[in-house]
DSSP file (Angstrom, degrees, kcal/mol; ACC not computed):
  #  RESIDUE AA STRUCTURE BP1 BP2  ACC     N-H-->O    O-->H-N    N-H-->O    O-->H-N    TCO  KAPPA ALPHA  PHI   PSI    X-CA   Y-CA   Z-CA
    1    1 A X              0   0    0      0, 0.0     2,-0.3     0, 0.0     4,-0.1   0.000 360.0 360.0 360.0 147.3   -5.1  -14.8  -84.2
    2    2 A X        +     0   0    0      2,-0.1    23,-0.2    21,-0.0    21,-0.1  -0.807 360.0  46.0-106.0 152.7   -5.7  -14.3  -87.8
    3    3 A X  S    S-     0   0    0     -2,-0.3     2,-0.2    20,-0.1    20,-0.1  -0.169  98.6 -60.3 109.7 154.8   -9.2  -13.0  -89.0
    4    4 A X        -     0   0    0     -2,-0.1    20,-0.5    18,-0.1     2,-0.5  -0.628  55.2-122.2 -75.5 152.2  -11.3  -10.1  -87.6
    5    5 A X        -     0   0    0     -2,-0.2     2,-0.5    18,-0.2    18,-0.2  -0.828  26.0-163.5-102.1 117.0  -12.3  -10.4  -84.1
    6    6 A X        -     0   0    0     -2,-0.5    16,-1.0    16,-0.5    57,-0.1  -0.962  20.7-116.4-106.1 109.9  -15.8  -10.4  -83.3
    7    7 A X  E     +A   21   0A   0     -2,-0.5    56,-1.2    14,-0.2     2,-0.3   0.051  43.5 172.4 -30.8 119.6  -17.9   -9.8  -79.6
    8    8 A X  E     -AB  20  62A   0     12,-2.6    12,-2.7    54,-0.2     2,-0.4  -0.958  23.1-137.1-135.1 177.0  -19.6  -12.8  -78.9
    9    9 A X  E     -AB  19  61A   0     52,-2.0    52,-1.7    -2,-0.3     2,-0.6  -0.950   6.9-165.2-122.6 141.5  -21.6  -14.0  -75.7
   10   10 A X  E     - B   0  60A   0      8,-3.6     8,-0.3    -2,-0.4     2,-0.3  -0.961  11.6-159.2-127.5 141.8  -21.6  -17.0  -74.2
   11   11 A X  E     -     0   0A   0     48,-1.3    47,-1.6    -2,-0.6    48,-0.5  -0.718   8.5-157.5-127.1 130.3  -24.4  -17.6  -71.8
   12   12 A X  E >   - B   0  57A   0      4,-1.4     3,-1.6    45,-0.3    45,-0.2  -0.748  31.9 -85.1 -95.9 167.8  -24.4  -20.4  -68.8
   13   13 A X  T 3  S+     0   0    0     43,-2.7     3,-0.2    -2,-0.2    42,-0.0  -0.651 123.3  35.4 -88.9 176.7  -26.8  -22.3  -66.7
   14   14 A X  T 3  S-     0   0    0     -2,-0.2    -1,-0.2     1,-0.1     3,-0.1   0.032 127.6 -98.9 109.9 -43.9  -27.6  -20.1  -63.9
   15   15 A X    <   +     0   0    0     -3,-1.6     2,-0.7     1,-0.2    -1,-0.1   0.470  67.1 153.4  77.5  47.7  -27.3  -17.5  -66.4
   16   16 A X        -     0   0    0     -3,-0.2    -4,-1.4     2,-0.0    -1,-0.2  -0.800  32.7-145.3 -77.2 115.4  -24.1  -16.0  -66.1
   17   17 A X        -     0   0    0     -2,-0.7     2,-0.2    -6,-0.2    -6,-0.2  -0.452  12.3-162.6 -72.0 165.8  -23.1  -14.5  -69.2
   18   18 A X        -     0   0    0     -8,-0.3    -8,-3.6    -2,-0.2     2,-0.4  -0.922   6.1-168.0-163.1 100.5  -19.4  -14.3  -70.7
   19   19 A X  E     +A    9   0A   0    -10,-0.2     2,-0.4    -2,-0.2   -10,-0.2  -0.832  27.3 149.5-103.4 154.6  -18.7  -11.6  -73.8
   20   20 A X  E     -A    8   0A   0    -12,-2.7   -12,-2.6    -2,-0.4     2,-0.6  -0.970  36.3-112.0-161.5 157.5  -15.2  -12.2  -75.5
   21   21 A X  E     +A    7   0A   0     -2,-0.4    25,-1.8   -14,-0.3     2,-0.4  -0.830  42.3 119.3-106.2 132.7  -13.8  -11.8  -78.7
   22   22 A X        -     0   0    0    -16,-1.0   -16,-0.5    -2,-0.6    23,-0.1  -0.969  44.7 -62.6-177.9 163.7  -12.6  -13.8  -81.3
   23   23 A X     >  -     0   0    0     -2,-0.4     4,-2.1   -18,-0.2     5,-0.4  -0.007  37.3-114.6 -61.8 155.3  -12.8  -15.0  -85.0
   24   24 A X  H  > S+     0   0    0    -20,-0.5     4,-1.0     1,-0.3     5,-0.1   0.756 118.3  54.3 -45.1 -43.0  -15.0  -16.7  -87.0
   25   25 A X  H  > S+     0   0    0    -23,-0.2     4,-1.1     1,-0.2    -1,-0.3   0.944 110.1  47.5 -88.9 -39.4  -12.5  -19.7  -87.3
   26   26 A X  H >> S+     0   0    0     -3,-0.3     4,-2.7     1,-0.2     3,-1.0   0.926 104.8  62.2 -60.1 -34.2  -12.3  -20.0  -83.2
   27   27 A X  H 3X S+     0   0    0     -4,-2.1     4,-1.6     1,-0.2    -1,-0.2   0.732 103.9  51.1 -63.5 -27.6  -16.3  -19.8  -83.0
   28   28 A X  H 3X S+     0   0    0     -4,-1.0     4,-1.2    -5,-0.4    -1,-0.2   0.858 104.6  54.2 -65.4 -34.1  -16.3  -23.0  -85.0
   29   29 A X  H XX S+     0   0    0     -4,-1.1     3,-2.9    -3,-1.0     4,-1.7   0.973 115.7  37.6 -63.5 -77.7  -14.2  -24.5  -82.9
   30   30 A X  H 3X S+     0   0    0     -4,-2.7     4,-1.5     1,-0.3    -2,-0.2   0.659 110.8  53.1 -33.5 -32.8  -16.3  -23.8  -80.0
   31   31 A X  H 3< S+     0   0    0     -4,-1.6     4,-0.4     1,-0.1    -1,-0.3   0.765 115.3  45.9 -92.6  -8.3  -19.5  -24.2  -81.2
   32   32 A X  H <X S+     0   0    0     -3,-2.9     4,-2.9    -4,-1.2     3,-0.4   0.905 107.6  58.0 -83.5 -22.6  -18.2  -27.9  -82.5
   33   33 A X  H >< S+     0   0    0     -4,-1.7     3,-0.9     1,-0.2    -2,-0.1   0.980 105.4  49.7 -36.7 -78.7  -16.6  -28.5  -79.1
   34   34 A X  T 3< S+     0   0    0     -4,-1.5     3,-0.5     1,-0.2    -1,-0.2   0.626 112.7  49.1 -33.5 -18.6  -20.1  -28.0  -77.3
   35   35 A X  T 34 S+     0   0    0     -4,-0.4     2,-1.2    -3,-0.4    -1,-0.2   0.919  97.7  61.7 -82.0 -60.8  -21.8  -30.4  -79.7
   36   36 A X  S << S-     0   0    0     -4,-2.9    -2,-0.1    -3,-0.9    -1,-0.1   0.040 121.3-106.3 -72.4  34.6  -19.2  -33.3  -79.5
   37   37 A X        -     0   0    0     -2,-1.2    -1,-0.1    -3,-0.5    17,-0.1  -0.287  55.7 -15.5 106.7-170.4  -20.5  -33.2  -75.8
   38   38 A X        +     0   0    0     17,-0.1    16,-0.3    -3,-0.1    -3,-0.0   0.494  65.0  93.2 -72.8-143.1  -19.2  -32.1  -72.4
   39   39 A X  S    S-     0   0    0     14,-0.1    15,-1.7    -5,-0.0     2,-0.5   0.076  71.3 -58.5  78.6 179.9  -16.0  -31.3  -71.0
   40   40 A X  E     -C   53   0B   0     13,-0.2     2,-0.4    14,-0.1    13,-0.2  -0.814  51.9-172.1-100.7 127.5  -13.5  -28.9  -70.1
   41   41 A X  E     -C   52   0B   0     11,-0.9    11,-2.9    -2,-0.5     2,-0.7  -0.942  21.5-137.5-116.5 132.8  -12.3  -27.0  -73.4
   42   42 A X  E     -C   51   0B   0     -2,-0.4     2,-0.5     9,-0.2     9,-0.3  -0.584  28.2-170.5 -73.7 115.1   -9.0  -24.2  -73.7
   43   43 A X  E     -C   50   0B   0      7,-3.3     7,-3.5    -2,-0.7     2,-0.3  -0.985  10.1-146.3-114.7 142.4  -10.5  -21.5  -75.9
   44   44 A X        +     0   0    0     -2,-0.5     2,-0.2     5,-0.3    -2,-0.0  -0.838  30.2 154.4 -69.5 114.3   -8.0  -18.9  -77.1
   45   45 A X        -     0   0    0     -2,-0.3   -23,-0.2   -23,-0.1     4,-0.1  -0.647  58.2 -90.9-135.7 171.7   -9.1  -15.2  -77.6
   46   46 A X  S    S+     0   0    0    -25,-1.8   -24,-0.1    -2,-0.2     3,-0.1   0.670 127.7  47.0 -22.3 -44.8   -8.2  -11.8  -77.7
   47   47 A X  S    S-     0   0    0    -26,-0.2    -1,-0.1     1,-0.2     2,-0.1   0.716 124.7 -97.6-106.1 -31.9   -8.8  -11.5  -74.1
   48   48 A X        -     0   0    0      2,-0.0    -1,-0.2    -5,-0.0    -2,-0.1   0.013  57.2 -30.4  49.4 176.1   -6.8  -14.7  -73.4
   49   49 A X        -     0   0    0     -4,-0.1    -5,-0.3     1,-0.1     2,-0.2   0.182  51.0-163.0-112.9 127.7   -7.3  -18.2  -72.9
   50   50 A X  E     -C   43   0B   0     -7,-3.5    -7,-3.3     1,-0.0     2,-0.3  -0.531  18.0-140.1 -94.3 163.5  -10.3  -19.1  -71.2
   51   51 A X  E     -C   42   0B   0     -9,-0.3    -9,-0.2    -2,-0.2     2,-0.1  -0.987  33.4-166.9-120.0  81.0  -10.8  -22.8  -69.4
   52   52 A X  E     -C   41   0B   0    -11,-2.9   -11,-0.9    -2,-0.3     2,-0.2  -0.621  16.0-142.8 -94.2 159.7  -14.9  -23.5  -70.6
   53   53 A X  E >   -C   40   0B   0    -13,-0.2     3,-3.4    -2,-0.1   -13,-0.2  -0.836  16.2-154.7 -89.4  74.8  -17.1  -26.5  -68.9
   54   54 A X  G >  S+     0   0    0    -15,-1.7     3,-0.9     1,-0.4   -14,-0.1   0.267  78.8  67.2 -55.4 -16.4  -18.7  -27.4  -71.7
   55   55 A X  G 3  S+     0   0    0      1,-0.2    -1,-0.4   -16,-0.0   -17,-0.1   0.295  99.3  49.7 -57.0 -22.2  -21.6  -28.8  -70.0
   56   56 A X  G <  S+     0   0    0     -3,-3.4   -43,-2.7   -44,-0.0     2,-0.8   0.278  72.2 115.9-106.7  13.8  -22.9  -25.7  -68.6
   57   57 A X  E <   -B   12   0A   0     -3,-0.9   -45,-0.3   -45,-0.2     3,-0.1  -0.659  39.7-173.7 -92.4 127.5  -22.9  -23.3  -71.7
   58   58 A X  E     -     0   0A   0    -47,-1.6     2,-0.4    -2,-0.8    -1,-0.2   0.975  64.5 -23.7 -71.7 -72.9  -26.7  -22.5  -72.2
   59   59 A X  E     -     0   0A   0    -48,-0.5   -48,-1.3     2,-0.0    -1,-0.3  -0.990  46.3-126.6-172.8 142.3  -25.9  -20.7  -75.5
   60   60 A X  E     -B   10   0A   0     -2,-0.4     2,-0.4   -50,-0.2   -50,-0.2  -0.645  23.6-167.6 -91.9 141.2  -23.4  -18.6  -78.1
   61   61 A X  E     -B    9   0A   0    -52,-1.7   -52,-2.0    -2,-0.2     2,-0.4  -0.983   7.4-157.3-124.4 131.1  -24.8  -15.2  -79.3
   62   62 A X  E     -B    8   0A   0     -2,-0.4     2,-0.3   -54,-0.2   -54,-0.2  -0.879  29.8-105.4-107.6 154.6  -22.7  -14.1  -82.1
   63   63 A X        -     0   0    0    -56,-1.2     3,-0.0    -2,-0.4    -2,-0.0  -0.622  34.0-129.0 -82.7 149.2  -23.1  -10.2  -82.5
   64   64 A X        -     0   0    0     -2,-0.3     3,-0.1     1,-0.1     2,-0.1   0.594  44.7 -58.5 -58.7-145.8  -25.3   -8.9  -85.6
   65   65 A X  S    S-     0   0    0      1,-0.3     2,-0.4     0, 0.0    -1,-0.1   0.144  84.1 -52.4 -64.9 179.4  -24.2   -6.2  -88.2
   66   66 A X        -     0   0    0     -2,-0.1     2,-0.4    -3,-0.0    -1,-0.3  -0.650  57.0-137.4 -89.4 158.0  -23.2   -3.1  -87.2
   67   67 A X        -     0   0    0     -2,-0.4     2,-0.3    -3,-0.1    -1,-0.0  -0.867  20.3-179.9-107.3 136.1  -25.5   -1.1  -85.1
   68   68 A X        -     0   0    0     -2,-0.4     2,-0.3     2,-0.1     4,-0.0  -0.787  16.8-140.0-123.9 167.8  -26.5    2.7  -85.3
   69   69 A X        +     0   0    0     -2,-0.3     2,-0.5     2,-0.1    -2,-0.0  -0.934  62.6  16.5-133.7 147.4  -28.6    5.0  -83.5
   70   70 A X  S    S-     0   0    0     -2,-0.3     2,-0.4     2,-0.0    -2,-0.1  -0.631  96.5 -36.4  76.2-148.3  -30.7    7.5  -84.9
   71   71 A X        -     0   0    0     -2,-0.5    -2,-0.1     0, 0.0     0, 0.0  -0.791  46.8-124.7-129.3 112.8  -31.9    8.0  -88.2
   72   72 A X        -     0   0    0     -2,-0.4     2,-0.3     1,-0.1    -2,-0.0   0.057  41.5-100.6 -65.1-179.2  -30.2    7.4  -91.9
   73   73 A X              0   0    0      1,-0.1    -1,-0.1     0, 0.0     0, 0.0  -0.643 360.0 360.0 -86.1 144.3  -30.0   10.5  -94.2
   74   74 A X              0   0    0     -2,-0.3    -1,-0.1     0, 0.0    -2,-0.1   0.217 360.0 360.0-135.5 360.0  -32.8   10.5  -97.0
């Protein structure tokens, strides 16, 4: 896949979560699959190729910036 790969979550009902990775340009795909309605969709990853029901995803969380712990330097 071309592009950086990013952690994202994808959340059912029921509320099974799903984290996977993949690019900006596949998360488009997906989040326009889930719009144009239900059904079973092939999504392509990093991890490799998942089988979604589109009809049960509650919600995509894309991950933030990076995250640190602690305190910056001043």
């Amino acid at each position: 896949m071309a592009g950086e790969a990013k952690r994202i979550e994808v959340g059912f009902d029921g509320g099974q979560v799903m984290s996977i990775r993949m690019t900006d340009e596949r998360l488009g795909e997906l989040r326009g699959a889930v719009e144009s309605g239900g059904g079973w969709h092939d999504l392509n990853t990093e991890d490799g190729t998942l089988s979604l029901d589109l009809g049960k995803v509650a919600f995509i969380r894309g991950a933030g910036g990076s995250h640190s712990v602690g305190f910056s330097g001043a």
